[in-house]
N, C-alpha and C positions, 0 to 999 in steps of 0.2 A: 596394664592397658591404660592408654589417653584417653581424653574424652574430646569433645570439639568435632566440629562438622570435618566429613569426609567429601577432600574437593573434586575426588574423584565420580562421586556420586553425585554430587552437588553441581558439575559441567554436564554429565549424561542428562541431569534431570532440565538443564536447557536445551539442550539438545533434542530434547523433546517439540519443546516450543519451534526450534527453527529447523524447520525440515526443509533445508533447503537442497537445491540442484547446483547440478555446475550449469556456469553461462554456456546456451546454444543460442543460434544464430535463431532471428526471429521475424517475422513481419512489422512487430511494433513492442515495447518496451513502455510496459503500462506503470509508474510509481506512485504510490499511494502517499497519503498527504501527511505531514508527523514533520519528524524529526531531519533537518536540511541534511545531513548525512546521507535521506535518501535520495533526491536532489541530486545534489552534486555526484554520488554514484552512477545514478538511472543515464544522466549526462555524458559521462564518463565511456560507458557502456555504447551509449549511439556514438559520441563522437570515435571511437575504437572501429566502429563497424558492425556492433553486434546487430543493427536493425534498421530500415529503413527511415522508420516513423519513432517517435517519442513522445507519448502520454502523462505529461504532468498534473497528477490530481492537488491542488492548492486551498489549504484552506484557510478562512478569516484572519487566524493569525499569523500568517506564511505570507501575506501580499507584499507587505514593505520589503521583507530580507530577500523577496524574488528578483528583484531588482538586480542582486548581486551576483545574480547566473550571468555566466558568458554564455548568451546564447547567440544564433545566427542571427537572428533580425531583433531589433529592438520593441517590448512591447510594455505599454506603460499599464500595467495591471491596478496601480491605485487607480489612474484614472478612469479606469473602467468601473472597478466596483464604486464605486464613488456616488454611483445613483443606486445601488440597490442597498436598502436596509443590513445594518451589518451580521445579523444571524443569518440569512442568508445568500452571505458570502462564500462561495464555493465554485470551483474554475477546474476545469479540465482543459491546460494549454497541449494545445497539436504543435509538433514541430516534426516538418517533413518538406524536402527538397526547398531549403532556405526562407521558408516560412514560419512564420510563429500566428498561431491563434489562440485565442478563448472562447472558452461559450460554459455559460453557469450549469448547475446540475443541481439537482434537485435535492433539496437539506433534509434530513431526516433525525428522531432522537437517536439513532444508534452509526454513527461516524461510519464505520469501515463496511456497514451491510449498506449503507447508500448509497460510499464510492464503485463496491462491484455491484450494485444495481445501475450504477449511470455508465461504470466500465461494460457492461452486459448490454444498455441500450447504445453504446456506441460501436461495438462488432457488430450488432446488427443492422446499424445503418452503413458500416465498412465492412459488408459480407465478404468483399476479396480475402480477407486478413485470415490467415489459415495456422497464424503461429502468435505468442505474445510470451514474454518474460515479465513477470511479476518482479518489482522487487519493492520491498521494505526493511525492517527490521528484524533481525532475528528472532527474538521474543514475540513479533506480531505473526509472524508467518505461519500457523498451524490456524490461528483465528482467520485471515486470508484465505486460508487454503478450505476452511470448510465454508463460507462463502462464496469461492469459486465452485467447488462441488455441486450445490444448490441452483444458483445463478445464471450460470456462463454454460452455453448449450456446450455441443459435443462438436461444435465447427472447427473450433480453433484447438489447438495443442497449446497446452500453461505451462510452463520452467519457473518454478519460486526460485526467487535468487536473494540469498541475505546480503545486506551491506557487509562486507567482510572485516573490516578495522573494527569494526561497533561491534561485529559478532564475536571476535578475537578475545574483543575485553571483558566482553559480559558474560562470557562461558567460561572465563577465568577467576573474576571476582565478582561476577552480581551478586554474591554474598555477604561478601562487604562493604558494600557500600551502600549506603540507606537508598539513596536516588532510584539507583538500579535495583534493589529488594523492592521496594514499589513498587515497579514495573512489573516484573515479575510476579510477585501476587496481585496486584491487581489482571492479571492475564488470567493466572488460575480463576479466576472469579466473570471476567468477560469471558469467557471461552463457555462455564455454563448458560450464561444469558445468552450466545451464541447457537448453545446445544438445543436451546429452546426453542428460539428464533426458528432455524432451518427446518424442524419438524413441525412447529404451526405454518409456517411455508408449505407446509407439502400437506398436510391437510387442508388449508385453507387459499392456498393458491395466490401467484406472485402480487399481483395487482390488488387485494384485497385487503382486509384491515394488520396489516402484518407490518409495523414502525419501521422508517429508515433509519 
């Protein structure tokens, strides 16, 4: 017998992390702020057809490279943040029927429970929206998904959708390679902070002292 990690158990144990869907057709195509992968995917994805509307959540250090989106209309995002303080730099850009917009959202200590709290106050001020595709990374996506659980009422129907190149490679070697092992334990370990989060949430109720 060999010794050495089994890659076979070592992909399932990602596979864990990214539970993701196949793309369905949606109302709006919400992507969470990280890695430009998800960007240029969530993009992808509207320009295709999968959605009406497209939800880019952008954060502090994502403003200059946003620049490099092809999007419909042109929008100068440093200029905008440009007056507000840089820790609370954070952009939820709309683009729908050849429009682009911004409007800041609200910063909290815990990044991805802040985005689906400002993703949650914005279905409710777009009650039509009856459908949304999630997508980020595949390692992010079980943390996402118990946040949406929490959060996001019973109005809309959620599709997690991994970035598929990025998910390709990391359910093949994030073992190998330091970068990627980071990430992945670092997940194991937010996903407890996460476990915590949602149950003082439910005890203590959304608007209350419970960190974004």
């Amino acid at each position: 017998m060999t010794g050495g990690p089994n890659p076979g158990a070592l992909s399932r144990a990602y596979d864990w992390f990214a539970a993701s869907d196949s793309p369905a057709r949606a109302d709006v195509i919400f992507v969470l702020a990280g890695r430009h992968g998800r960007k240029t995917y969530g993009l992808k994805l509207w320009k295709d057809g999968w959605a009406g509307t497209l939800l880019l959540s952008v954060d502090r250090f994502e403003i200059r490279r946003f620049s490099t989106l092809r999007l419909p209309a042109p929008l100068d995002l440093v200029s905008i943040a440009s007056g507000t303080e840089p820790g609370q730099r954070h952009y939820f850009v709309e683009i729908q029927n050849g429009k682009v917009d911004a409007q800041r959202i609200a910063v909290g200590r815990f990044g991805t429970w802040a985005e689906i709290v400002g993703f949650s106050d914005w279905l409710r001020v777009n009650d039509q929206v009856r459908s949304a595709m999630i997508v980020s990374s595949g390692f992010h996506l079980r943390r996402v998904c118990m946040c949406c659980r929490k959060l996001v009422g019973d109005g809309a129907r959620l599709t997690f959708i991994a970035v598929p190149n990025e998910s390709r490679y990391f359910r093949r070697f994030w073992w190998r390679n330091a970068k990627a092992l980071k990430l992945v334990f670092s997940e194991f370990m937010k996903i407890g902070i996460y476990w915590w989060l949602c149950h003082r949430w439910m005890s203590k109720g959304r608007h209350e002292e419970v960190p974004a």
